[in-house]
C-alpha positions in Angstrom: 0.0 0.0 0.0 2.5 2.4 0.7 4.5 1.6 -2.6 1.2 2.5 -4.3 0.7 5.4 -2.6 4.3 7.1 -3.3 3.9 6.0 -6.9 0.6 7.6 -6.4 2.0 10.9 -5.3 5.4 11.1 -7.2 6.8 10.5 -4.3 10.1 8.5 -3.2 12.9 7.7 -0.6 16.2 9.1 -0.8 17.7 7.6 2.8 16.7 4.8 5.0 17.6 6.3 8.3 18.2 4.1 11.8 21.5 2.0 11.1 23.4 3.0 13.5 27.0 0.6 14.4 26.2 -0.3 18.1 29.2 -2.1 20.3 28.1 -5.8 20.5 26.0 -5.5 17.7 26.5 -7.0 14.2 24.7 -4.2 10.9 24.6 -8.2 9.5 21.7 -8.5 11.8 19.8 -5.5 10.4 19.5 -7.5 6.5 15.8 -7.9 6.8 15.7 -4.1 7.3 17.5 -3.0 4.7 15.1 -5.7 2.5 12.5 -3.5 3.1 14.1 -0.4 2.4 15.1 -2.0 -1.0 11.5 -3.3 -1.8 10.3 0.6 -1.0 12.8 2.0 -3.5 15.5 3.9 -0.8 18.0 5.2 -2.8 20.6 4.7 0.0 21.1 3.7 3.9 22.1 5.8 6.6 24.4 5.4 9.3 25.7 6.9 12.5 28.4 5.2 15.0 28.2 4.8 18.0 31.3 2.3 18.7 34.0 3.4 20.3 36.5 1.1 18.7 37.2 3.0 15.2 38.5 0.2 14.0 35.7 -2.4 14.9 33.3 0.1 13.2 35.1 0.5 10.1 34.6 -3.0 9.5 31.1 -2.7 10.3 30.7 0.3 7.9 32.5 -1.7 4.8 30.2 -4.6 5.3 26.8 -1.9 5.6 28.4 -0.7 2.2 28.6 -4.5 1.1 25.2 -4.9 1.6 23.4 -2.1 0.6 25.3 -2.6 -2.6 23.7 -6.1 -2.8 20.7 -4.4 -3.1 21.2 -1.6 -5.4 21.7 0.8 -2.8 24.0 3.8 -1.1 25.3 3.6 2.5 26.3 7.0 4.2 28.1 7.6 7.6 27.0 10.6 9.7 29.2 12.4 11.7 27.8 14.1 14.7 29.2 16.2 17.9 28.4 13.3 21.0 28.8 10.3 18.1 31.5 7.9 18.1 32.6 9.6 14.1 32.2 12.9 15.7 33.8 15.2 12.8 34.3 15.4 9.2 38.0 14.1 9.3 36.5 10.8 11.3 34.3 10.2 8.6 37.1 10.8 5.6 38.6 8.4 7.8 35.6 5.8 7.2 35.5 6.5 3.8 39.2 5.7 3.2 38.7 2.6 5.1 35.5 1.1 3.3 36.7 2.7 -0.4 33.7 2.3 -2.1 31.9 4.1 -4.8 28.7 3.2 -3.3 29.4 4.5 0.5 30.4 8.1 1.3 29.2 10.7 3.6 26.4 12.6 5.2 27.1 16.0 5.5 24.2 17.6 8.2 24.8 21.7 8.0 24.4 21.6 11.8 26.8 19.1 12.8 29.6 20.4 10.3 29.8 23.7 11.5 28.6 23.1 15.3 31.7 20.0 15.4 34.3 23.2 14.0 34.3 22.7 10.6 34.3 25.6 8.1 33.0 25.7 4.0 36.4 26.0 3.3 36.6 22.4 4.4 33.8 21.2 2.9 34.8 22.5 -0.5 38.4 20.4 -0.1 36.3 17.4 -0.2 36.2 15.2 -3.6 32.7 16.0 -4.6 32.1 11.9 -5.2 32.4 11.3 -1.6 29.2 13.1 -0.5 26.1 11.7 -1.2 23.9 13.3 0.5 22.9 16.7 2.5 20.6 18.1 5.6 19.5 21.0 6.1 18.3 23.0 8.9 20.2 26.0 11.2 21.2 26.7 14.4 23.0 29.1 16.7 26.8 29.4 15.5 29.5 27.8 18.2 30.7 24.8 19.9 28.1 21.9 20.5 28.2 22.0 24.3 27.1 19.2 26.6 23.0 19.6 25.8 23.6 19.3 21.9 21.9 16.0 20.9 19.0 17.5 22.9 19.1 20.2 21.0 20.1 18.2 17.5 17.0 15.9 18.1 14.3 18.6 19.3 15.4 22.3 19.1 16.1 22.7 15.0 15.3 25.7 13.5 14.4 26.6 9.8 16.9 28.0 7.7 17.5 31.6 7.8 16.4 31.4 11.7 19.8 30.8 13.0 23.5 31.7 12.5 24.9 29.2 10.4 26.0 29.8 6.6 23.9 27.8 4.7 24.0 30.0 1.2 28.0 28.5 1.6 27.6 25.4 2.4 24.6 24.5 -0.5 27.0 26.6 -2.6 29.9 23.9 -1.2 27.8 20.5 -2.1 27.7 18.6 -5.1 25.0 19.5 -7.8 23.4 16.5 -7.8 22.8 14.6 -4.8 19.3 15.1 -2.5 19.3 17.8 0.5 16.8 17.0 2.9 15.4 18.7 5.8 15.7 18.0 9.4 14.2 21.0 11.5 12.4 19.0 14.9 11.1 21.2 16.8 9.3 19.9 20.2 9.2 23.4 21.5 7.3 24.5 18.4 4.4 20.9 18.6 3.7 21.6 22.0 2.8 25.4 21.4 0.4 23.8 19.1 2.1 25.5 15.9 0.5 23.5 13.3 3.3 21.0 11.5 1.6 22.3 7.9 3.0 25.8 8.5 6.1 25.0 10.1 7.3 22.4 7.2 6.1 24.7 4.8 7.8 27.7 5.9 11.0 25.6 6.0 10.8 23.8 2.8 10.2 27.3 1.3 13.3 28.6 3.1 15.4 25.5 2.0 14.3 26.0 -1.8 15.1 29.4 -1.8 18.5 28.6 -0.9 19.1 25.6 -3.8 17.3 27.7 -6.3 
């Protein structure tokens, strides 16, 4: 049904989100998830680490890569501030380890600039090795110790915050997907209606890739 109602409304999915590398936990376990991204159409997986042993989780990334490639599909790491690949350079480091065409990076405006990186870094980075892009914005500065509160609940739409986002679309590849990630809990439980706030951000966002 839900096949039928994307191909119904021209829509489709660009990232499978949720496969995260866990300490004691094999990604070979997660197959039958990554079938069903495959039978909706994803065009890639996405992954964040959360195991401390960099080595361990390279492995663990390779094989993700291995197996979304079975299946016609992308696999991207996400670096975040609080994440085990905590910074651009960690995930370059990934990518050198798994050297694939089909794995590469996920570049979320927030957690590039708020982990200290700059456009001029972005724009060093071989345009192949990002496939895909978030969007939202944020105050400018260093994460400090609330940020995945704040990454998972206190987003803003762009052009609400401080970060340069004109640059960094400017910095990405021409033709990989940008997506949105702007949760707000603050802005649900005032009771702004999710119609207005999506829109307003989606119109933000395209103004920017226009």
């Amino acid at each position: 049904e839900m096949i039928a109602l994307m191909a119904d409304r021209g829509v489709s999915i660009s990232l499978g989100e949720g496969f995260a590398i866990r300490p004691g936990a094999s990604i070979r376990d997660r197959a039958g998830d990554m079938d069903l991204m495959a039978e909706l159409g994803a065009r890639g997986l996405g992954a964040v680490s959360m195991e401390a042993d960099q080595a361990r989780a390279a492995d663990e990334l390779a094989l993700l890569a291995d197996m979304a490639a079975e299946r016609d599909m992308l696999a991207t790491i996400e670096f975040a501030p609080g994440q085990a690949v905590a910074t651009l350079d960690q995930a370059l480091a990934m990518g050198r380890h798994v050297a694939s065409p089909t794995f590469g990076l996920l570049v979320d405006a927030m957690h590039l600039f708020r982990s200290g990186s700059t456009v001029a870094d972005l724009a060093a980075i071989n345009p192949a090795h990002i496939l895909y892009a978030q969007l939202c914005d944020a105050p400018a500065g260093p994460p400090g110790d609330a940020y995945m509160g704040e990454a998972m609940f206190a987003r803003r739409a762009p052009g609400d915050g401080e970060l340069p986002l004109a640059d960094f679309v400017a910095g990405l590849p021409a033709d990989i997907p940008i997506g949105l990630e702007v949760p707000n809990l603050a802005a649900a439980q005032a009771g702004q209606p999710d119609h207005d706030r999506i829109g307003r951000a989606v119109a933000a966002a395209r103004a920017l890739i226009s």
